[in-house]
N, C-alpha and C positions, 0 to 999 in steps of 0.2 A: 337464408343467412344474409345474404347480400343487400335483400330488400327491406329487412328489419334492420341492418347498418345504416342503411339510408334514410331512413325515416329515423332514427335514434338523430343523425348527426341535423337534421333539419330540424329536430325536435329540440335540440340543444340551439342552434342558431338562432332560431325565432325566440328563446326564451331571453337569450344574451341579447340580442337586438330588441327586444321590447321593453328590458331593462335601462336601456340604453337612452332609448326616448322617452322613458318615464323619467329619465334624471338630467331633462333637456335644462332643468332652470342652472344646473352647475356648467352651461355654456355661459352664463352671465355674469358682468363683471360688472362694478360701479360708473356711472358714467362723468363726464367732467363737467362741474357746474360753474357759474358766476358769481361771484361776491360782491355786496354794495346796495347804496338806496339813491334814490332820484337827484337827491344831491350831486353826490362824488360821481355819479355812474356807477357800469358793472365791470370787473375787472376778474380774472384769473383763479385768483384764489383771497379766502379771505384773507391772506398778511399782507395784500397785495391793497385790497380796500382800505386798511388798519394804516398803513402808511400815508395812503392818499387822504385819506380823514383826517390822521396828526399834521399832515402841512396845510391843509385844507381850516384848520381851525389853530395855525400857529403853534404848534407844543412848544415847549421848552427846549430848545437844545440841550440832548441828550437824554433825554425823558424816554422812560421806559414803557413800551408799548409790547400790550397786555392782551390774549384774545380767552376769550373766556367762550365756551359752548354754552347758549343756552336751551337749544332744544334742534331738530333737524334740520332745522330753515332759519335759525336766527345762530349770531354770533357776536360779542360784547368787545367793542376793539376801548380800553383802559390807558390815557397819557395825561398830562398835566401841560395846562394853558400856559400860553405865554403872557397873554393879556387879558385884562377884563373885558368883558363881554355877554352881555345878556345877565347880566346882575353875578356871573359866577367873577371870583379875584384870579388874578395872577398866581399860579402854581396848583390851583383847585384840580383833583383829578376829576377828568371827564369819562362819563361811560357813554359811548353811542354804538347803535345797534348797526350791525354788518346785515343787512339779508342776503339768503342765500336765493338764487335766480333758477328759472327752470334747467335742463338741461342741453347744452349746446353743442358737447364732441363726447367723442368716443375714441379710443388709441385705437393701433394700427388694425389691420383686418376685422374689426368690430362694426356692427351696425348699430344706432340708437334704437332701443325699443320701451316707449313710453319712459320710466325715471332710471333706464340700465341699459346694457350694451349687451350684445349677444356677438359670439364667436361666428364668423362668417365658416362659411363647407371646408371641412378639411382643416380649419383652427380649433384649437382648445384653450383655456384660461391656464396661464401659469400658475407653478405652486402658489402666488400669491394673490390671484385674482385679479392681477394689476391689469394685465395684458392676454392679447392672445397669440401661440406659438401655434406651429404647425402638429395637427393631430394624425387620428389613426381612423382615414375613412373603410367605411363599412361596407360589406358587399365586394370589395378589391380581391381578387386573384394576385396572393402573393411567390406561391409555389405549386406547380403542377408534375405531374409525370408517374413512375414508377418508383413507389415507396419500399424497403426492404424492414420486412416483419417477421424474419425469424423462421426457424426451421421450423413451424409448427404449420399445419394450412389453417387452424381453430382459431390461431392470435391474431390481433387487429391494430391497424396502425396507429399512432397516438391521437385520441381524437381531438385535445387541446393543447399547445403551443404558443410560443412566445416567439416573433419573428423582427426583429427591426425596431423591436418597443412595442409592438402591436400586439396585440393577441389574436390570434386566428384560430380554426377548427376545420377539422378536417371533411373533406367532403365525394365517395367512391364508391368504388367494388372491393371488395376483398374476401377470397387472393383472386388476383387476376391474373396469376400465372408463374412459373417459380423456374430457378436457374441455379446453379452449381456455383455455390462462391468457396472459392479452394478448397474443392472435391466436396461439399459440404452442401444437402439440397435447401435451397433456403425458397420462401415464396413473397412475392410480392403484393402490394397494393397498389391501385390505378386509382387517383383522383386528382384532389386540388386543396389548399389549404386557402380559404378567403380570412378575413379580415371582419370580426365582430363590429369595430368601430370604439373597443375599450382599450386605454393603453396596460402595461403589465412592463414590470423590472423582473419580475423572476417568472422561471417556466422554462424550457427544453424549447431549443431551435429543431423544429421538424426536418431543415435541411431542404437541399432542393432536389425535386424527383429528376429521375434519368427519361428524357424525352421518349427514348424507343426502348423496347421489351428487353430488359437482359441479358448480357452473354452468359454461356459458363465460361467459369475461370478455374486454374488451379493453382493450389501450392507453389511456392516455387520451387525451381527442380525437376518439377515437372512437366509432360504436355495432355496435351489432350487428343482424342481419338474417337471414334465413334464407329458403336457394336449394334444392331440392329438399331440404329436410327437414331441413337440414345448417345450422349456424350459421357466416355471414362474419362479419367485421368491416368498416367502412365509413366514411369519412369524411363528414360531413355533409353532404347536398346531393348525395349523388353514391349514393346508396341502390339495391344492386343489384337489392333486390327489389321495387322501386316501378316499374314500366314508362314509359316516357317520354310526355313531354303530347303528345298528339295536335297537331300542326300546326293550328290553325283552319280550315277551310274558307271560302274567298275567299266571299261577297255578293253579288251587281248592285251595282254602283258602286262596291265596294272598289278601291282601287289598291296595291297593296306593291311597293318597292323591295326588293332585294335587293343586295348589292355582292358579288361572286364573292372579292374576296381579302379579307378582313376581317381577316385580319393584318398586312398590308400590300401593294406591290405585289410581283411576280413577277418575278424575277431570272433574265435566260435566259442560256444558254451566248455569246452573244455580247456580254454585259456591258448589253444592253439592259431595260429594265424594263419590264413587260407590267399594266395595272391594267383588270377588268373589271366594267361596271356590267349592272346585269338589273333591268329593269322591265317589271312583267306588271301589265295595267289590264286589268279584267273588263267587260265592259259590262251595258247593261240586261239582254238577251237571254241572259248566262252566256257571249258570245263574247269572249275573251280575246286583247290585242295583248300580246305579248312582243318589245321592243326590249333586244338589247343590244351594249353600246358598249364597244369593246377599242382603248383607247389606249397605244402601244407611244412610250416614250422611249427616244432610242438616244443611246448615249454622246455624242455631240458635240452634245446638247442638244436638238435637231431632235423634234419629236414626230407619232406618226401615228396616225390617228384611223380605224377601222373599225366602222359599224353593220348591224345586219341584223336586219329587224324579220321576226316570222312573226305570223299571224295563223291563229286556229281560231274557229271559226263554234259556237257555243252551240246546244243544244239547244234554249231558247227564241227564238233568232233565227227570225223568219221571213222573213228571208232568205237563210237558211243557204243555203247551193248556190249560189245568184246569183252572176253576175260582176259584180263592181264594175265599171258604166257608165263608170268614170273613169282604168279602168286599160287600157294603149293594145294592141290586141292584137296576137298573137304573129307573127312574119315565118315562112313557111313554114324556112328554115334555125334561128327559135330553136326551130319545135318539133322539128324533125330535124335536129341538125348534122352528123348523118352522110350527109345526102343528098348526091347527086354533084353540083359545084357551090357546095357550102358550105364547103368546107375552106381554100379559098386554092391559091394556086400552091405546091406540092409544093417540099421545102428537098430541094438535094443531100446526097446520101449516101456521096459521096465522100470518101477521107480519114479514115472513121472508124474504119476498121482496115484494117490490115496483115497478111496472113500471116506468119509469119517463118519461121527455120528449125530451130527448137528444136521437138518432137516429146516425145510421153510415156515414147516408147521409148528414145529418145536421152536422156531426162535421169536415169531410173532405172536407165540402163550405166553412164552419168557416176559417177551415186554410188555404183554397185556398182564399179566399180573404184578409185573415192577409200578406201573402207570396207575393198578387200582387201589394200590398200597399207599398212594400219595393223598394228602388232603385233598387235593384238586379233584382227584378220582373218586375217592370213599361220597366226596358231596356230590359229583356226579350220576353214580351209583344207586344213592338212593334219593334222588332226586324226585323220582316218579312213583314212589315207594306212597301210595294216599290210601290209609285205611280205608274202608268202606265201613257202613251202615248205617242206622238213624230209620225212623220213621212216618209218617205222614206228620205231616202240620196241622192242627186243631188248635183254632183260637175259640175262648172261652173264658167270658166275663162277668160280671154281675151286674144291674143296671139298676138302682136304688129306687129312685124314679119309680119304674114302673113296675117293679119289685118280678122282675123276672131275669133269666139265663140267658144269654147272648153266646150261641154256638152254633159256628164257623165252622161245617168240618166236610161241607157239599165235594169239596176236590180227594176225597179218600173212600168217598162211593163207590159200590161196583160202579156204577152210571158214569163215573167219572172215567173210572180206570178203562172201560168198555170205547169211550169218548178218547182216551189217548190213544188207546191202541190205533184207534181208527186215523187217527190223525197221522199217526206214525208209519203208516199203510199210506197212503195221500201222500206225505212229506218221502216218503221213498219211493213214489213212482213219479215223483214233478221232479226231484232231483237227479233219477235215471235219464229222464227226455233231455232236459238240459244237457248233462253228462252225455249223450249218443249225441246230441246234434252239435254241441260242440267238436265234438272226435272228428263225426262225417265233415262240419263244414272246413 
């Protein structure tokens, strides 16, 4: 991809740049010439000769002086004598010829070349030809670095641009590598933008590249962090790469409350609401009571209250294992309720089912016969329902020509029928082999 960029954007260069030299004659501007003949001399321009000719030959004061073109080297300077002269009277208008002389300058930054002036490196002819102004040289390094192109890595940077008046094209890699612009992965291009040597008024400023590779950035608000090597973005306080504070480890004589719903209370399916408290007190010994207390309010206001305390014996306890002298011991049925004798008089079990006379068999004919009463069914049904019989095929014709019967009837032979069977014998024992070594393999 990168290599076929490369050659795309040189392939475009060389085409702009060979355009360019082919359109060398529009560096040329007209050059400044002489006006005049061996007479008067050569002077500036022709109105310049046309004057020096009317005082040169007397005009008339105030005599209007007239220049006429009469081809690219000559010019007709037109006034009226003051005196006779050469058999012409007084007030006769005279026509005498201006020539025009090789050429001698050229305005500023121009060089003469043969009957014209060419723009010297780095000038061009203004809109009017007249002159040359500063141009747009070719091959110049106008912007270099790292270009942004978009969340995509397929898209490619602008390959033509308009920078300064110049038109330049783009000249890299792409992407050459991609960064986080406000949480968003976007990827870059690495080149240069030169300078075709054509100017342009319209066309997108390429802008100028960021010398070194990319930061990520994010949003504002927020920061940034980094998770196996890779930059997040993050909201304050909630830092993915900071690990969570450790819980504190409970004391001797610590006590911490806990409330189970700390949002609020717990709304259950029967419109009642459920709020749970948890309090775990540590003692000297590191033995820990945890009581907690589940009070349920139920829609008609009524509330009810459930505790259940557990208790675990600390490693510093020395009386860990001990039974509490004060707790009333167990009845032979609370430590085995399942002993005989513990369960109570036994409830009837009458009543609580019925056999009936619905069956799994009976109820899947039921709907196979509801199923084949339906159109869907009836065409299902006899879908495969294909009469049989018919007879051998015998073609048989009459053939004018050669005034005989044409029949066709060799495949309804014994010979024949002898000839299937046999085939049919063949075709089930090539299809059996198949059939087993498929299985085996």
């Amino acid at each position: 991809m990168v290599e076929l960029f490369r050659a795309l954007a040189f392939a475009v260069l060389a085409l702009v740049s060979s355009s360019v030299h082919a359109a060398g004659a529009v560096d040329s501007i007209p050059a400044g010439f002489e006006y005049g003949n061996n007479t008067i001399g050569f002077h500036p321009s022709a109105a310049v000769a046309c004057v020096v000719l009317a005082d040169y030959y007397n005009a008339l004061p105030g005599s209007t002086l007239v220049l006429t073109v009469k081809s690219n080297t000559e010019t007709a300077c037109t006034f009226s004598r003051k005196q006779k002269s050469n058999g012409v009277a007084v007030g006769d208008t005279t026509e005498t010829i201006v020539k025009r002389a090789k050429p001698v300058s050229c305005p500023a930054n121009a060089t003469l070349a043969g009957t014209s002036c060419t723009c010297n490196d780095g000038f061009s002819p203004d809109p009017t030809h007249k002159s040359c102004v500063p141009g747009c040289e070719a091959q110049k390094t106008v912007s270099s670095g790292y270009f942004d192109i978009g969340d995509k890595a397929s898209a490619l940077p602008r390959i033509l641009g308009c920078k300064g008046g110049c038109e330049v094209i783009f000249d890299g890699t792409s992407p050459a590598g991609s960064a986080l612009v406000a949480a968003e992965k976007h990827y870059f291009a690495k080149g240069e933008y030169i300078t075709t040597g054509n100017k342009c008024t319209t066309g997108v400023d390429p802008g100028n590249g960021s010398p070194t590779p990319p930061k990520d950035t994010c949003p504002e608000g927020q920061k940034s962090g980094t998770i196996n090597n890779k930059t997040v973005c993050f909201t304050p306080g909630n830092d993915p790469s900071t690990p969570d504070t450790p819980t504190p480890t409970t004391k001797p004589g610590d006590t911490t409350t806990t409330t189970g719903n700390s949002s609020g209370p717990k709304t259950n399916p029967d419109g009642s609401t459920t709020t749970t408290d948890t309090t775990t007190t540590t003692g000297p010994g590191g033995e820990t009571t945890t009581t907690t207390t589940t009070t349920t309010t139920k829609p008609d206001g009524t509330t009810e209250t459930k505790t259940d305390t557990v208790k675990t014996p600390g490693v510093d306890d020395p009386k860990a294992g001990e039974e509490d002298p004060g707790d009333d011991e167990e009845t032979p049925c609370e430590k085995t309720p399942a002993m005989a004798g513990c369960g109570g008089t036994p409830g009837s079990t009458s009543g609580l089912y019925s056999k009936g006379s619905r069956t799994l068999g009976g109820v899947l004919a039921g709907h196979r016969d509801v199923l084949m009463s339906t159109p869907f069914g009836t065409a299902a049904g006899s879908f495969f329902n294909v009469a049989g019989g018919g007879s051998c095929p015998v073609f048989s014709d009459q053939i004018p020509v050669l005034r005989i019967t044409l029949r066709i009837d060799q495949l309804c032979s014994p010979m024949a029928a002898n000839i299937f069977a046999a085939l049919k014998v063949c075709l089930l024992i090539v299809a059996s082999f198949f059939a087993w070594r498929i299985a085996v393999e």
